[in-house]
N, CA, C and O of each residue as an XYZ file, in Angstrom:
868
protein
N     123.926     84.131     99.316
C     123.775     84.680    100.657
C     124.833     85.752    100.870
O     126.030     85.593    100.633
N     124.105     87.182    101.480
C     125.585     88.314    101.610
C     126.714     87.532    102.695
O     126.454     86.805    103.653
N     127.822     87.894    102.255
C     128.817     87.699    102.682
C     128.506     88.000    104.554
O     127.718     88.904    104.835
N     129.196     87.162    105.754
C     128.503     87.757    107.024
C     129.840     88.849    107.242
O     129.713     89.432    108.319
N     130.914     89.211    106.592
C     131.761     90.457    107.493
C     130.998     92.218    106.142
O     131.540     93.304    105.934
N     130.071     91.829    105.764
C     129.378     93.188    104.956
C     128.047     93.072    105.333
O     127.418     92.014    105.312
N     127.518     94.385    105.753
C     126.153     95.161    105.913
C     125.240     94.612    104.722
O     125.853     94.303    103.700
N     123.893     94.455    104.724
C     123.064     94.268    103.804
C     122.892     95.712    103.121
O     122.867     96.731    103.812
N     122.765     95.739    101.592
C     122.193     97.137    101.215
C     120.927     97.373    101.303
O     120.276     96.331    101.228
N     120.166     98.516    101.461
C     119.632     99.316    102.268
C     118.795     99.902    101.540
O     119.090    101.090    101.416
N     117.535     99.496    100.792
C     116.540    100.211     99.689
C     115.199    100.592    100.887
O     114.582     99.800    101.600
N     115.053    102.094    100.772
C     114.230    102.681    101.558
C     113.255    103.118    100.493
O     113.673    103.691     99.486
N     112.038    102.886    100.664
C     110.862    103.504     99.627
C     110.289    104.479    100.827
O     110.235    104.321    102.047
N     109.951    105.374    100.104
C     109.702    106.933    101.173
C     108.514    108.092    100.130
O     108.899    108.477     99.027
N     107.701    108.339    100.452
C     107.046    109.519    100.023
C     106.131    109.772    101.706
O     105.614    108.997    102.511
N     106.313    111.335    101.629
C     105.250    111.590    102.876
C     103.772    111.633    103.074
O     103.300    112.056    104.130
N     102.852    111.111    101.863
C     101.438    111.366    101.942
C     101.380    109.899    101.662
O     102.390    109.292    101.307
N     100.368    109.391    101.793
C      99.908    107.742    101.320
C      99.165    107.509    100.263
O      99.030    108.485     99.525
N      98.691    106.638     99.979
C      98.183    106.182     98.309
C      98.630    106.442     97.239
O      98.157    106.784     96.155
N      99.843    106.202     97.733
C     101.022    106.800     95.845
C     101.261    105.325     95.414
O     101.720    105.279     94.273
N     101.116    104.319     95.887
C     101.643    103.087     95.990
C     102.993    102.481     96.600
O     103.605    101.460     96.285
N     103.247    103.420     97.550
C     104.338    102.982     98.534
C     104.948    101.590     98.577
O     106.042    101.081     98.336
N     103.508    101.130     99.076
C     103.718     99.519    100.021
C     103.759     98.214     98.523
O     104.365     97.143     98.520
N     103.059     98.696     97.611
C     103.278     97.825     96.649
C     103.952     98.117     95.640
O     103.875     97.600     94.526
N     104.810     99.162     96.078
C     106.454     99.409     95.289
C     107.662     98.466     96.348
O     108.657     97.814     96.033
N     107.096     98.730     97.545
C     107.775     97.903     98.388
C     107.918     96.639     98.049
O     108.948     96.107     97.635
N     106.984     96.202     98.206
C     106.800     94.749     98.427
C     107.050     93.833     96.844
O     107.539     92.706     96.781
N     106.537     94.720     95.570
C     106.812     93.904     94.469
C     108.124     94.034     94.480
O     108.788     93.006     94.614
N     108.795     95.308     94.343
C     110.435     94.994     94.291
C     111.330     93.876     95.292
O     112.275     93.144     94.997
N     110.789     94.029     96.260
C     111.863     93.106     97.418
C     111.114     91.626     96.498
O     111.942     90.812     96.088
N     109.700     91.345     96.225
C     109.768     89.680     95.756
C     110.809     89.243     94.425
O     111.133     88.142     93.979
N     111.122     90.493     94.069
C     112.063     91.017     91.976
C     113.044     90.477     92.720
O     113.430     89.326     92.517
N     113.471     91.134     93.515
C     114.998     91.040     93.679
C     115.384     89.852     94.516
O     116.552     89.464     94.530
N     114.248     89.142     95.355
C     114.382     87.855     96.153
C     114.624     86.914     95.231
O     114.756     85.763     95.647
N     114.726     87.141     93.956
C     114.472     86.019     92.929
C     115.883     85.614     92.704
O     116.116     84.521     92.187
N     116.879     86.450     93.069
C     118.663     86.927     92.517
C     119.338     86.579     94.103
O     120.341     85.884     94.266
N     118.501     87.264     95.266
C     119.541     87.036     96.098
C     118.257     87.067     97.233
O     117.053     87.181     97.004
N     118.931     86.931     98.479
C     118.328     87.029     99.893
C     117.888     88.594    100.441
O     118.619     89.560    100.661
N     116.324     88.449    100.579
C     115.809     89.868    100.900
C     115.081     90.007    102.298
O     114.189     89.237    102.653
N     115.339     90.588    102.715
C     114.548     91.019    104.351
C     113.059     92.416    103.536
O     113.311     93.545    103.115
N     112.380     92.083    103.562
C     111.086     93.205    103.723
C     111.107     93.836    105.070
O     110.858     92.983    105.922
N     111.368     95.335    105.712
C     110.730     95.425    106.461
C     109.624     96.342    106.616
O     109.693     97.457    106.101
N     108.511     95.943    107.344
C     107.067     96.936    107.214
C     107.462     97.619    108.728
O     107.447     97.089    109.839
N     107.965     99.562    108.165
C     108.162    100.212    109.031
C     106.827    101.594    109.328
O     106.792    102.667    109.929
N     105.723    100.626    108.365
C     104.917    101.935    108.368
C     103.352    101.223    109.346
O     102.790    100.128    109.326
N     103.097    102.622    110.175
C     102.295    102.061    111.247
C     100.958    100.912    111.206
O     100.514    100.128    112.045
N     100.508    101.310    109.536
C      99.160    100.792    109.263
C      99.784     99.539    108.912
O      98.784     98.877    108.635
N     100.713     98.818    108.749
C     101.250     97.505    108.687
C     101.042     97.203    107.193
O     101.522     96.110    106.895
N     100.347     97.988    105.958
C      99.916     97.434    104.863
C     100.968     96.216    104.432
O     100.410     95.162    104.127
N     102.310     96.232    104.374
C     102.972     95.326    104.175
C     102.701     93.607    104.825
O     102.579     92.614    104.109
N     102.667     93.620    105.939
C     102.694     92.721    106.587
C     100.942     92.508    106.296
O     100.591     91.330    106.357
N     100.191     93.193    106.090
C      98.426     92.495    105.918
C      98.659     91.725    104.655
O      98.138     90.643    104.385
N      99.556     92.443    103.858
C      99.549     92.131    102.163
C      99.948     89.926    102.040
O      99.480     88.915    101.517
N     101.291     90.446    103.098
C     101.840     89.215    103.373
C     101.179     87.991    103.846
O     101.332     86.883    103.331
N     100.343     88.292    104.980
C      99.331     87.608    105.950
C      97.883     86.759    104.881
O      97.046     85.957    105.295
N      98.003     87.176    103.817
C      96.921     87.226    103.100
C      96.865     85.340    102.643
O      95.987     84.478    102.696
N      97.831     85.359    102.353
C      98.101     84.050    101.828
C      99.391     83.135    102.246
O     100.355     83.479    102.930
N      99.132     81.878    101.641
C     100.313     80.533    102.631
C     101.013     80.607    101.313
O     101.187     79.445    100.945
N     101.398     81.278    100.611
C     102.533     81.588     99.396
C     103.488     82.292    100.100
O     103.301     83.055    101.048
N     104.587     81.961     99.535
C     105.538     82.469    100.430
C     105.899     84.183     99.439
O     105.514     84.094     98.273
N     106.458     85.394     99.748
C     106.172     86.336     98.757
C     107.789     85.926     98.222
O     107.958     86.295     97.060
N     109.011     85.238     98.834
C     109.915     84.761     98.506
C     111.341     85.898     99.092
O     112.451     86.142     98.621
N     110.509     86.426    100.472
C     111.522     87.018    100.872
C     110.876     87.118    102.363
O     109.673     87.063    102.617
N     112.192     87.314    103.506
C     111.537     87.547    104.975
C     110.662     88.410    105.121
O     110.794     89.239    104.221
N     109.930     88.627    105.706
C     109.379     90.317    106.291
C     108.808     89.970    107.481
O     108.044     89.036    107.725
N     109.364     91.026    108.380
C     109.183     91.723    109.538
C     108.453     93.398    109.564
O     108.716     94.272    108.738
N     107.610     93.523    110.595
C     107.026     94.388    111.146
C     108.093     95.397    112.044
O     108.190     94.996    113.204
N     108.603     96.160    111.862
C     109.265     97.192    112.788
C     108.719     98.955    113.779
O     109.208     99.996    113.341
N     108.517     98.972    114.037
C     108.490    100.624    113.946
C     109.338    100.940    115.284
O     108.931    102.013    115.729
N     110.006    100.593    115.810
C     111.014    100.786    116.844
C     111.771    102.090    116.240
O     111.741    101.931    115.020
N     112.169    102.817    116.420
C     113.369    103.914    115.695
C     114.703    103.272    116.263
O     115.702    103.317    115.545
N     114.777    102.669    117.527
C     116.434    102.656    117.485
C     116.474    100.933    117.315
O     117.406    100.307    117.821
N     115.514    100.316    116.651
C     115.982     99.256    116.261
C     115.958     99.673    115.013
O     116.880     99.154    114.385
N     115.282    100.414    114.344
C     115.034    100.854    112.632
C     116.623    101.257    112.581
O     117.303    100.619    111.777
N     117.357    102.394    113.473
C     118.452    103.002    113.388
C     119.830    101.342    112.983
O     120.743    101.242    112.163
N     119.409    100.593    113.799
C     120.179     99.248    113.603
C     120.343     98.606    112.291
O     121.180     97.703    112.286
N     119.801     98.829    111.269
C     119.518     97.991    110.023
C     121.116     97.782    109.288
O     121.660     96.835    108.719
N     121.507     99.101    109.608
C     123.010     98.279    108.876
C     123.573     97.308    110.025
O     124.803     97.283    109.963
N     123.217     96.745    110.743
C     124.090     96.020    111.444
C     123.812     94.562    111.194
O     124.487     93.663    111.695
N     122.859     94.385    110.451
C     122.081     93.088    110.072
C     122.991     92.849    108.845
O     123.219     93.668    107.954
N     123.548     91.393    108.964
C     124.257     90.863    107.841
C     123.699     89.707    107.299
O     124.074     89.050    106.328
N     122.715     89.535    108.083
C     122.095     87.826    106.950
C     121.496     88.093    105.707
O     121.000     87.128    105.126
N     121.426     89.425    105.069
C     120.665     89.068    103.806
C     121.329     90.393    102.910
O     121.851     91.365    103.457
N     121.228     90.261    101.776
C     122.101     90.565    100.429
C     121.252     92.186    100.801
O     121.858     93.245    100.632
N     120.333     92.161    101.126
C     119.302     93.143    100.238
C     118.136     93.684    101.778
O     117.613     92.722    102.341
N     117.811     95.020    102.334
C     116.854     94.946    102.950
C     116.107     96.277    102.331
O     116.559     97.417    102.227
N     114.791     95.753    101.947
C     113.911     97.184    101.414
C     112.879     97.569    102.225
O     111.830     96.928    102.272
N     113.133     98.816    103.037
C     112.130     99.475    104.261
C     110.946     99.960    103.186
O     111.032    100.305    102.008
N     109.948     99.857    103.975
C     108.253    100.420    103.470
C     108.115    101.297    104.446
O     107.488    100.973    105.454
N     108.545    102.265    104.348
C     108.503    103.479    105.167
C     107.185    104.003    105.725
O     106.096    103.569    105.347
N     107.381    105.249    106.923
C     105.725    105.354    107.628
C     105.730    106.617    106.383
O     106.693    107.282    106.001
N     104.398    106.668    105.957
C     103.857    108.275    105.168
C     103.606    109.560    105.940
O     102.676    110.365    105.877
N     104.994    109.509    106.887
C     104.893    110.951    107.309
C     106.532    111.924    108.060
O     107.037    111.843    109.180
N     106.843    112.579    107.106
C     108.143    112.865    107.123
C     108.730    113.167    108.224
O     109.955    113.258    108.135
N     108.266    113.357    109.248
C     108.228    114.045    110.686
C     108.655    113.174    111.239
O     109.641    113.463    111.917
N     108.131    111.464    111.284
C     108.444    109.907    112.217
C     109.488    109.848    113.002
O     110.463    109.145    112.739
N     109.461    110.047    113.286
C     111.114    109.531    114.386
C     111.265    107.777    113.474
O     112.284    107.595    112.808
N     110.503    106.968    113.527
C     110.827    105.973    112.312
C     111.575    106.196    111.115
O     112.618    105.613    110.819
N     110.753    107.422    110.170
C     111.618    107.655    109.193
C     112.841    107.985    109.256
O     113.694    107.465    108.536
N     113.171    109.184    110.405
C     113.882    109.905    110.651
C     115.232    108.511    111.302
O     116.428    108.649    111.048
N     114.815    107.581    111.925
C     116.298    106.352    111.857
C     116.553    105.601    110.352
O     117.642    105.494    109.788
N     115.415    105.179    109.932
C     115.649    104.354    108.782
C     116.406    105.365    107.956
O     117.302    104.800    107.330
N     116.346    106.948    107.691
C     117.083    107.976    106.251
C     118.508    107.215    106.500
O     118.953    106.385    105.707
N     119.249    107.659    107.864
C     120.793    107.552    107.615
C     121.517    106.203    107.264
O     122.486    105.970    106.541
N     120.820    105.505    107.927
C     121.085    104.129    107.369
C     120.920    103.259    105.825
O     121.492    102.247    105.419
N     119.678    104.314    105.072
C     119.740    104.029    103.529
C     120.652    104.291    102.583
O     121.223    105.372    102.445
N     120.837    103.138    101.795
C     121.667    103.439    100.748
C     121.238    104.008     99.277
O     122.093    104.518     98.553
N     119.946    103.903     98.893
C     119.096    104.177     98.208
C     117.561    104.410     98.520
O     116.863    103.658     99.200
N     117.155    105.592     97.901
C     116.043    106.151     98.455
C     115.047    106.212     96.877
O     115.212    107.140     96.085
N     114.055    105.099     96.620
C     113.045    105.523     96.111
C     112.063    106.019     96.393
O     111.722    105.799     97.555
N     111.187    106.840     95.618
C     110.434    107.767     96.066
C     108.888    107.712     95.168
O     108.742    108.781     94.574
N     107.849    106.851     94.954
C     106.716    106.594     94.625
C     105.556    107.702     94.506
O     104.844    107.931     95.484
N     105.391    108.336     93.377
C     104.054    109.261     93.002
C     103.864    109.485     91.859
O     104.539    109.476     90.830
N     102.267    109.818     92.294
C     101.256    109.577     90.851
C     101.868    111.010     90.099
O     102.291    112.009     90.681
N     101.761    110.739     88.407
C     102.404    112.100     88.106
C     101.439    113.379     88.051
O     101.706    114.352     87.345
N     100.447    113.309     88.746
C      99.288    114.278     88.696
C     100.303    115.797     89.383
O     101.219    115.524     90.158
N     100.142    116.718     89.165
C     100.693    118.388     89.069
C     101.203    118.083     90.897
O     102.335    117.881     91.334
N      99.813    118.159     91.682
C      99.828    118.168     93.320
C     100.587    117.522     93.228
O     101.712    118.020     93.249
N     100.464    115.994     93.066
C     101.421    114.933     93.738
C     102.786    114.848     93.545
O     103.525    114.308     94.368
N     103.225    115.417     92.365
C     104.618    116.090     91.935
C     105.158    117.282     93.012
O     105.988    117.120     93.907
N     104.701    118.074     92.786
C     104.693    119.820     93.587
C     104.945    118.963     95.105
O     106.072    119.092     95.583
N     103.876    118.040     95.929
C     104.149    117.407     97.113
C     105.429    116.762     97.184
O     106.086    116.956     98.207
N     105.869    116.078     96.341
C     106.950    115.286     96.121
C     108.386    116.222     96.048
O     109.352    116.084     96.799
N     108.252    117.218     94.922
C     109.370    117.890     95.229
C     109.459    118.629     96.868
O     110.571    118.427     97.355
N     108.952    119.062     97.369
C     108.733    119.347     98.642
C     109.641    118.370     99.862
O     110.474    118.695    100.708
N     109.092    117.186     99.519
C     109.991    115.929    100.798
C     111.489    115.783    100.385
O     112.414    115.614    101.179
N     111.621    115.898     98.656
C     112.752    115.842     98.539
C     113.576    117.012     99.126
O     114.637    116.972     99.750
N     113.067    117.713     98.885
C     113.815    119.246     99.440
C     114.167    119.224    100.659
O     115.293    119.549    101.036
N     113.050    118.757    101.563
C     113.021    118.768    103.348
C     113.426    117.525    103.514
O     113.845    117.606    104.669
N     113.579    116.583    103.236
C     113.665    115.062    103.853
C     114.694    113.992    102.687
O     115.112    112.884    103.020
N     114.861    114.407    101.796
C     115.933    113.597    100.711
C     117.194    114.368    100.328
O     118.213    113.702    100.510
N     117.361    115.376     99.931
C     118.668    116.103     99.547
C     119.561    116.654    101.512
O     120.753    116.568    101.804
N     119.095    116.856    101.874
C     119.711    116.358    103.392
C     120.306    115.528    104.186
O     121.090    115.805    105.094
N     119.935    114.494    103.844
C     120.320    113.122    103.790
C     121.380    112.985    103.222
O     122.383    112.820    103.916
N     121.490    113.013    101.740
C     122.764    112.954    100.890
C     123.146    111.658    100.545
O     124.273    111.235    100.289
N     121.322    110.668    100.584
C     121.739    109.285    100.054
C     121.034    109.641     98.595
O     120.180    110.480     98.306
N     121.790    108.590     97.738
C     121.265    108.562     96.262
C     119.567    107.980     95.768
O     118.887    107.046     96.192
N     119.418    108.594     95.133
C     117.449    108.527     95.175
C     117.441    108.789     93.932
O     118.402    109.192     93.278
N     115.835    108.467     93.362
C     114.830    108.432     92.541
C     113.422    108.677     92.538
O     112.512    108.125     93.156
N     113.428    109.493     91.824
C     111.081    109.339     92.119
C     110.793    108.298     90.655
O     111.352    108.147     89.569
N     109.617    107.732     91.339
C     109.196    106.406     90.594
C     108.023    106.931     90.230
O     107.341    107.221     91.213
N     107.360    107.241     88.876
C     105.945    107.754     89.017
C     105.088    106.593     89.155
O     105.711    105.667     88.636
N     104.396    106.330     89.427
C     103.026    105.162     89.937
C     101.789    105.931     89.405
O     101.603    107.113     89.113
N     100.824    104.553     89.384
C      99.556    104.820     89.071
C      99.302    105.859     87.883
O      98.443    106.702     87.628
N     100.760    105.269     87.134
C     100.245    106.511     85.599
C      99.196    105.979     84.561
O      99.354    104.935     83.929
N      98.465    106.536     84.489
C      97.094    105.935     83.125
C      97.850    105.443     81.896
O      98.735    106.196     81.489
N      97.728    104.759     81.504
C      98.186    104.527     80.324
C      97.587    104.843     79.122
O      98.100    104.465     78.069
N      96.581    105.479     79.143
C      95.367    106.428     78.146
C      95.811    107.944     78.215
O      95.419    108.795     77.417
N      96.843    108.222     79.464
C      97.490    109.596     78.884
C      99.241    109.724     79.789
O      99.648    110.075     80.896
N      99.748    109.264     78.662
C     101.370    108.666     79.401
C     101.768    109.932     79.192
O     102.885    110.184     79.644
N     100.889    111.296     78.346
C     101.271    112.326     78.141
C     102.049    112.947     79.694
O     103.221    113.322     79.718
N     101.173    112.953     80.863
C     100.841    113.493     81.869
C     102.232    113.170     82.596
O     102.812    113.969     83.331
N     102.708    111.806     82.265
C     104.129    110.857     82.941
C     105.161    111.869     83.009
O     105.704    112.446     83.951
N     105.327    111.946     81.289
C     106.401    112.266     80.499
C     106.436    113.838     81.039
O     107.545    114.086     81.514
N     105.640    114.824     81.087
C     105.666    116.133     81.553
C     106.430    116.322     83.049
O     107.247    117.066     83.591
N     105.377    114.811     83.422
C     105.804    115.228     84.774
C     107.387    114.095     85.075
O     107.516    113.995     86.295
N     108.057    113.618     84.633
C     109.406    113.217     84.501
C     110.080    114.726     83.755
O     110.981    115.236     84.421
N     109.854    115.162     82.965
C     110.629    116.346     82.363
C     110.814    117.592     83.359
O     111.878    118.211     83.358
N     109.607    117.997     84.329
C     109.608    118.475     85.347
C     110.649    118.272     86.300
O     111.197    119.165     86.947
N     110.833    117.355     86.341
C     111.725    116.905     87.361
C     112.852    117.010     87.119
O     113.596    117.535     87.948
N     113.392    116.482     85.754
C     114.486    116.724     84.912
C     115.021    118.383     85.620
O     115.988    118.707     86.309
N     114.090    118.995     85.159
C     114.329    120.735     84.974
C     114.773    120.761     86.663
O     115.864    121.254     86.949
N     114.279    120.455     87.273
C     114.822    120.519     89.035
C     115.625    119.712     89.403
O     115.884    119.659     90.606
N     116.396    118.661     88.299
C     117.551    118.318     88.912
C     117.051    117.084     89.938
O     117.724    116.570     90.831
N     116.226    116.891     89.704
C     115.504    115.521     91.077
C     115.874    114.621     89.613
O     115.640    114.929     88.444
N     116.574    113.338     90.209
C     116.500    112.289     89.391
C     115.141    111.549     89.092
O     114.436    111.629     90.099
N     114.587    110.939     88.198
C     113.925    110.073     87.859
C     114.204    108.972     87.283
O     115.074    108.896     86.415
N     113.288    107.671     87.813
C     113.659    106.726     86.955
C     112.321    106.925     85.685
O     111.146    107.288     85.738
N     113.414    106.389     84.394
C     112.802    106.358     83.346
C     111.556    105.249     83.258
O     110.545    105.578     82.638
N     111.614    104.294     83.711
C     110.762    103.341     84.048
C     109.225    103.825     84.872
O     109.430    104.325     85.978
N     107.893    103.739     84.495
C     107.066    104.124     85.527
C     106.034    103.224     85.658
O     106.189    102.194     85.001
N     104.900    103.315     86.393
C     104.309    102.143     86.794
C     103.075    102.018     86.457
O     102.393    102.565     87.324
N     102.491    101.616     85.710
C     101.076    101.768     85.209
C     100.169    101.422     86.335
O     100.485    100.742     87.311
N      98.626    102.137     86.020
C      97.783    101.716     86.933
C      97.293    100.782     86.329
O      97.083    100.841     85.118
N      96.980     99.605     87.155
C      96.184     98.375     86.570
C      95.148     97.763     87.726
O      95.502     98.259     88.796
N      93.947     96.832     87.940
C      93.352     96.395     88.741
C      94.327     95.617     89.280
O      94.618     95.732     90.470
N      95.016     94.636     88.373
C      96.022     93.529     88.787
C      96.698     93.822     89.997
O      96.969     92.766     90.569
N      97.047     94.728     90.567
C      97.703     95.813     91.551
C      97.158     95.656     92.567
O      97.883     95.281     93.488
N      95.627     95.868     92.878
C      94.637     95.364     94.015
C      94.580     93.978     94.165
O      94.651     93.273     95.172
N      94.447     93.726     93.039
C      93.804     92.081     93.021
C      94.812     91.182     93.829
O      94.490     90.468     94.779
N      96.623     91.381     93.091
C      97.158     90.729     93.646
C      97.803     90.875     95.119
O      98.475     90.077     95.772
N      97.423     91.992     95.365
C      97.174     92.350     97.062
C      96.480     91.530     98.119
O      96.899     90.898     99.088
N      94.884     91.816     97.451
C      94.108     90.723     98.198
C      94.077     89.382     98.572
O      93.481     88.819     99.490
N      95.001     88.867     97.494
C      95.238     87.681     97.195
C      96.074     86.914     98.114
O      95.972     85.739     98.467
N      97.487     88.412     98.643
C      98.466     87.901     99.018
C      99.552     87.784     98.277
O     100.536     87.368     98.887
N      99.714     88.064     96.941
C     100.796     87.739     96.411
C     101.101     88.970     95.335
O     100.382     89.744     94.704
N     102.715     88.731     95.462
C     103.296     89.824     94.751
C     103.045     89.781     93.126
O     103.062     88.636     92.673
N     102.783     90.969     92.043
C     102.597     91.036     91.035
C     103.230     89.603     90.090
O     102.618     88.990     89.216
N     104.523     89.358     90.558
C     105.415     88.368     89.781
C     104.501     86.693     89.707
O     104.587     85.682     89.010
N     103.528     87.224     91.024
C     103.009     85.742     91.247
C     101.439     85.743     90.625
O     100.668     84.835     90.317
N     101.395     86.491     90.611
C      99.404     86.426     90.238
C      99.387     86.273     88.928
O     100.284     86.699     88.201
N      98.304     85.616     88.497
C      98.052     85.181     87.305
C      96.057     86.057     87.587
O      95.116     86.025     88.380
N      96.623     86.920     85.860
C      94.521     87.244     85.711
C      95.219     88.747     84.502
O      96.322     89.069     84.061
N      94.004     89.195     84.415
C      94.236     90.172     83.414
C      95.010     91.383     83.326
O      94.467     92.231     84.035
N      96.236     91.917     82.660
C      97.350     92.997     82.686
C      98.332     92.087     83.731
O      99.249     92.660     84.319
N      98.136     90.928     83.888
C      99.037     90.549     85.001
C     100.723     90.722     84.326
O     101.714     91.208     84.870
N     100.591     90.204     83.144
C     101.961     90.443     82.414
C     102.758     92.320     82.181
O     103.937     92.642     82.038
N     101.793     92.976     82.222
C     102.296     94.358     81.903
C     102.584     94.775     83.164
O     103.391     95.644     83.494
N     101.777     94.007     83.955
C     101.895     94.925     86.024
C     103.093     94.742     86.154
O     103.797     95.667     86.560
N     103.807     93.109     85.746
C     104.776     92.824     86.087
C     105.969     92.955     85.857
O     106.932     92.990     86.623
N     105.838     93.084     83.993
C     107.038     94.198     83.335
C     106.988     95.283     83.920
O     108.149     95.617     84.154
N     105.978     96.350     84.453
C     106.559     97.456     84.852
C     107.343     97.513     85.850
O     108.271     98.320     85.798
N     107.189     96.735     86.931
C     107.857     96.475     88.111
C     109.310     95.727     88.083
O     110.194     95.854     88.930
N     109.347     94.865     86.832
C     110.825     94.426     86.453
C     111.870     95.129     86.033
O     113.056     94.800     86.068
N     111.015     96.880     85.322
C     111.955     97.522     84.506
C     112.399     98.679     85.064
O     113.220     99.514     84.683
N     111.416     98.546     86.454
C     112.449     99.470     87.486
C     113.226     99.029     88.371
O     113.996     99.773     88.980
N     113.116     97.289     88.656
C     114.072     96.947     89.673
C     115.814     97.073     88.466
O     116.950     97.236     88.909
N     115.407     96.921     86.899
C     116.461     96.561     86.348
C     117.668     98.486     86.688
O     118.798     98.802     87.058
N     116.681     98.995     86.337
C     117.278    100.354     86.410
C     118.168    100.921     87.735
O     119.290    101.424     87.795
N     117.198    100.624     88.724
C     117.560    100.770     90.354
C     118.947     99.861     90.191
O     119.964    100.421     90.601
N     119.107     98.506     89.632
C     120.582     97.718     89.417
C     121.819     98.591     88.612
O     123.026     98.576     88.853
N     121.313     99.106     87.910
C     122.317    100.013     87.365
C     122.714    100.816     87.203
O     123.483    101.266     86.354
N     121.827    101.448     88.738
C     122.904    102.411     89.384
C     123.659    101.828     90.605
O     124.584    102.397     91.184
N     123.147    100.630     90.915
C     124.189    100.246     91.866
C     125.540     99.896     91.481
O     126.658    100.042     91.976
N     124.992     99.317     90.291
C     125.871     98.686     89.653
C     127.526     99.997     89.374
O     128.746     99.834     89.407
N     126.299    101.596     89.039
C     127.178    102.648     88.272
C     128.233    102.886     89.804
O     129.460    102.990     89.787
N     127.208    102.933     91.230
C     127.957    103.720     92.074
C     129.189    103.136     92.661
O     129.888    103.805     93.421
C-alpha cells in the first residue's frame, strides 16, 4: 500500500482520435500492475468505455475504478494517497478541459497508435500541441500492429526515432482476444481462449518497460 505522506504516481494514456486502443491499454496495464501494488483506474473519457468494460462482469479486474470527468476534481489526482499507482483513460479529444486537468498532474504520459502512416503523422501532431508542453515524460505505444507485417511497426517506430518522440520498443499486436476479453469483462491477464497468451505477453512487455523508466527517472 503507497505510503499515506506521498502522492500516488500518475500514468495518463492520451491520444486525441479514438480506436487506437486507448481504453484497453488502459485498463490491461492498471490490471499488470494491480498484480505488484494498489491501482485506482480512472475512466476520464466521456463514452465511459472503461467503466462498461468493468460493468461487464462479477470478476474483479483487480484494481479500483472510478468514472470521473469533473476537470477540477481530475485537476485533484495528486492529492489522492491511497493507492501506489493511478492510470487515467483519457477523453479522445485534445481540446477537454478534462484532458487539459489530468496533463499537469501526470507523471507519465503513454500515448496508443496503430502504426499505419495517418495514425503516426496524427500522433506526432498531439505530441507537438498537447505532450512536449507539458514537459511530462512519455511514450507512443504502437497498437493494433498486424503481425503478418511487423514491417509497417518497425518503420513506423524508426520514424519516430528520427523526430526524437520516444517509443516504447514493446508493441501490441492485433488479436480477437482483445474484443473478446472486453465483452467478457475481463482484462487480457484474465481471459482464457485463443492468442490469449501472446495478447498478454504483449501487454506485460510494455508494463515491464514503462518500469524502467521509472525505475531510470
Amino acid at each position: 500500500m503507497a505510503n499515506s505522506q506521498t502522492s500516488s504516481k500518475i500514468l495518463a494514456v492520451l491520444n486525441g482520435k479514438g480506436g487506437v486502443g486507448k481504453t484497453t491499454t488502459a485498463v490491461n496495464l492498471a490490471a499488470i500492475f494491480a498484480e505488484r501494488q494498489s491501482v485506482l483506474l480512472v475512466d476520464a473519457d466521456p463514452q465511459g468505455s472503461a467503466s462498461w468494460w468493468a460493468d461487464r462482469s462479477d470478476r474483479d479486474l483487480g484494481c479500483d475504478i472510478t468514472q470521473e470527468n469533473d476537470p477540477s476534481l481530475l485537476g485533484k489526482l495528486k492529492n489522492i494517497k491511497e493507492y501506489d499507482l493511478i492510470v487515467v483513460d483519457t477523453p479522445p479529444a485534445l481540446n477537454s478541459e478534462a484532458l487539459a486537468a489530468v496533463l499537469p498532474a501526470a507523471d507519465y504520459l503513454l500515448l496508443p497508435t496503430p502504426p499505419a502512416p495517418m495514425d503516426v503523422a496524427a500522433l506526432v501532431q498531439t505530441v507537438r500541441r498537447a505532450v512536449l508542453p507539458s514537459g511530462v515524460a512519455h511514450r507512443v505505444l504502437l497498437t493494433k500492429v498486424d503481425s503478418r507485417s511487423l514491417g509497417e511497426a518497425l518503420e513506423a517506430q524508426n520514424m519516430l526515432m528520427e523526430l526524437q518522440i520516444p517509443a516504447c520498443h514493446a508493441f501490441v499486436r492485433t488479436y480477437k482476444a482483445h474484443e473478446r476479453a472486453a465483452l467478457d469483462g475481463l482484462a487480457i491477464t484474465q481471459w482464457r481462449g485463443k492468442n490469449a497468451a501472446e495478447a498478454k505477453a504483449d501487454y506485460y512487455r510494455v508494463a515491464d518497460e514503462i518500469q524502467r523508466d521509472w525505475r531510470a527517472s
